[in-house]
C-alpha positions as CSV (number, residue, x, y, z in Angstrom):
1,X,113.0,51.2,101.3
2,X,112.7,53.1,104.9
3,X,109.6,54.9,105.7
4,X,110.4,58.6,106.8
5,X,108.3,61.0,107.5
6,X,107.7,64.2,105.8
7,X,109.4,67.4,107.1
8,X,106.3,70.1,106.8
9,X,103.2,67.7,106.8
10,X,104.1,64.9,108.7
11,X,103.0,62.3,106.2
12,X,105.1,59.0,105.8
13,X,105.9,57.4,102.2
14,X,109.2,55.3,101.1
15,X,112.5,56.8,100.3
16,X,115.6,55.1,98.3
17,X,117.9,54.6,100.6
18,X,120.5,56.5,97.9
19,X,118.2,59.2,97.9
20,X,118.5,59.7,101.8
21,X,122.4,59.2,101.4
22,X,122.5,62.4,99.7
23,X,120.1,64.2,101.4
24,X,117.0,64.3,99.5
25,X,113.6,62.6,100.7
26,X,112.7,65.0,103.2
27,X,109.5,66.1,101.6
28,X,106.7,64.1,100.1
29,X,105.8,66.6,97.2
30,X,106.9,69.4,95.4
31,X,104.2,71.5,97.4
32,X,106.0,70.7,100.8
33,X,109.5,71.1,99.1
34,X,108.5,74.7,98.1
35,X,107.6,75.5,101.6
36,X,110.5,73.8,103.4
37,X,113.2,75.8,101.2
38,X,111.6,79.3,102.2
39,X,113.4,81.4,104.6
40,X,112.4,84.5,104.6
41,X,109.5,86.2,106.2
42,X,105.8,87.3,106.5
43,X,105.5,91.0,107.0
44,X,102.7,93.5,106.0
45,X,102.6,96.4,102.8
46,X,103.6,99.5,104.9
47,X,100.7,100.9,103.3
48,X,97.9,99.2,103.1
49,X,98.2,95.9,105.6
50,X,98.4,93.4,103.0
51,X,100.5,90.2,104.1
52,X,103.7,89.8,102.3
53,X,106.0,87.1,102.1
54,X,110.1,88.5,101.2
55,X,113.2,87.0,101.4
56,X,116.3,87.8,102.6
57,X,117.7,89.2,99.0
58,X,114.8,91.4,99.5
59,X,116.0,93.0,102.9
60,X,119.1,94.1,101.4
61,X,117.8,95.7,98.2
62,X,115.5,97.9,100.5
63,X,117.0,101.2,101.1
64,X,113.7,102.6,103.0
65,X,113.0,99.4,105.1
66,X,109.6,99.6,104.3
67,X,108.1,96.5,102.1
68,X,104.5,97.0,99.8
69,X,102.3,94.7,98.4
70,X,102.6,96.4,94.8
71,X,104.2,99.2,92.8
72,X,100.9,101.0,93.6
73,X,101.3,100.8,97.1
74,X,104.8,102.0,97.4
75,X,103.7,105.4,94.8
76,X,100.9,106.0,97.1
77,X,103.0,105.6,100.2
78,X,106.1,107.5,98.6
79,X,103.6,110.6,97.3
80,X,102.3,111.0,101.0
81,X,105.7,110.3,103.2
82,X,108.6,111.2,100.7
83,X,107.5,113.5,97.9
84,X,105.2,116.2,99.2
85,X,106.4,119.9,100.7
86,X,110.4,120.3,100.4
87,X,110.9,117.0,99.0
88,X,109.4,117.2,95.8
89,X,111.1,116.6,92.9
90,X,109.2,120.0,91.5
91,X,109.8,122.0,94.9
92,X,110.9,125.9,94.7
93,X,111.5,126.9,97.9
94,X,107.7,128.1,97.7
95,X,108.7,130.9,95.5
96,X,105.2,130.9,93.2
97,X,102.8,130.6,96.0
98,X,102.7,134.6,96.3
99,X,99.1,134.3,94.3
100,X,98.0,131.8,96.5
101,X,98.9,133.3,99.6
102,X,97.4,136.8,98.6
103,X,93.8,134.9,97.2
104,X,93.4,133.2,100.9
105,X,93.8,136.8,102.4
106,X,90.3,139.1,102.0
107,X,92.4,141.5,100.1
108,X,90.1,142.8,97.4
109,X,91.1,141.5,93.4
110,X,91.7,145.1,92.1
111,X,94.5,146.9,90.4
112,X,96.0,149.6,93.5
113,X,96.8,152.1,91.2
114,X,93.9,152.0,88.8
115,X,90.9,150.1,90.1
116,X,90.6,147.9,87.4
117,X,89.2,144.3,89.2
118,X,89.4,142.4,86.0
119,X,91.2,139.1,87.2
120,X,92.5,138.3,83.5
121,X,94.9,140.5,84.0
122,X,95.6,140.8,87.5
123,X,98.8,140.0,88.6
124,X,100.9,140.2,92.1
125,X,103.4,142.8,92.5
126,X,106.3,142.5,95.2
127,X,106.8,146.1,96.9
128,X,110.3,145.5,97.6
129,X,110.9,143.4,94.4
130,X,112.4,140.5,96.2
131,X,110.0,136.9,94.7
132,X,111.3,135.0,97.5
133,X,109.8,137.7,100.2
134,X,105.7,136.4,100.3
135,X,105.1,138.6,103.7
136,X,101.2,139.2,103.2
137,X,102.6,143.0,103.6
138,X,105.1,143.0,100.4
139,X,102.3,142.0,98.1
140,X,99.8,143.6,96.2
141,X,97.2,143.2,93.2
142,X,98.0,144.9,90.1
143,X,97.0,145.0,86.3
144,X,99.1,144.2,84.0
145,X,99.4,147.6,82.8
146,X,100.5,149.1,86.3
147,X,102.7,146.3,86.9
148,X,105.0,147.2,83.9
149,X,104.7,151.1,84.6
150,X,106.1,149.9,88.3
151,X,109.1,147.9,87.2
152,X,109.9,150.9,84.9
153,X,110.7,153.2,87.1
């Protein structure tokens, strides 16, 4: 039996010679036949630096071209890159941010008509009625009240 010569570690041991007829003796264990049949690649979790070993079936089942470590990694990485602003799945068009955009203003929380600065029942009123107009100048605190006496007229 020939001596050859391991393929990843370099160590020798005997072969059958019908073993090297049909191709086999190249490694000396299971461990260095495991590495030798690899072929893909190391590359790091696009979000947090891990290393990563894919292969090449992985490549092509990527639509993003970005590789993680985890399922956790790709939702944290997703949340921040792909599903924030316009691009979430919940996105209006920024429609119901009126309140928001009228509490970051130093407008004062009372009713225009009335007075009443009870924020329980404080709502925001659009002057021209159009919700998708949020111009700091086409909105308004109102109660509840007022807000209906408004729209019914």
């Amino acid at each position: 039996m020939p001596w050859i010569e391991c393929t990843i570690c370099g160590k020798e041991r005997n072969v059958k010679q019908s073993h090297l007829e049909r191709g086999w003796g190249k490694y000396c264990s299971k461990k260095c036949q495991f590495e030798g049949q690899k072929n893909g690649k190391w590359l790091t979790c696009d979000y947090c630096d891990t290393e990563i070993y894919r292969r090449p079936k992985d490549y092509k089942k990527s639509k993003s071209g970005n590789f993680f470590c985890s399922r956790a990694c790709h939702c944290a990485w997703e949340n921040e890159n792909v599903r924030c602003g316009a691009n979430a799945p919940n996105w209006r068009a920024g429609e119901y941010v009126y309140r928001l955009i009228l509490k970051r203003t130093e407008t004062k929380e009372e009713c225009r008509r009335c007075g009443t600065n009870d924020k329980r029942v404080l709502v925001v009123h659009h002057k021209d009625r159009n919700r998708k107009n949020n111009a700091l100048e086409n909105l308004e605190w109102l109660c509840r009240n007022c807000h209906a006496i408004v729209h019914c007229t």
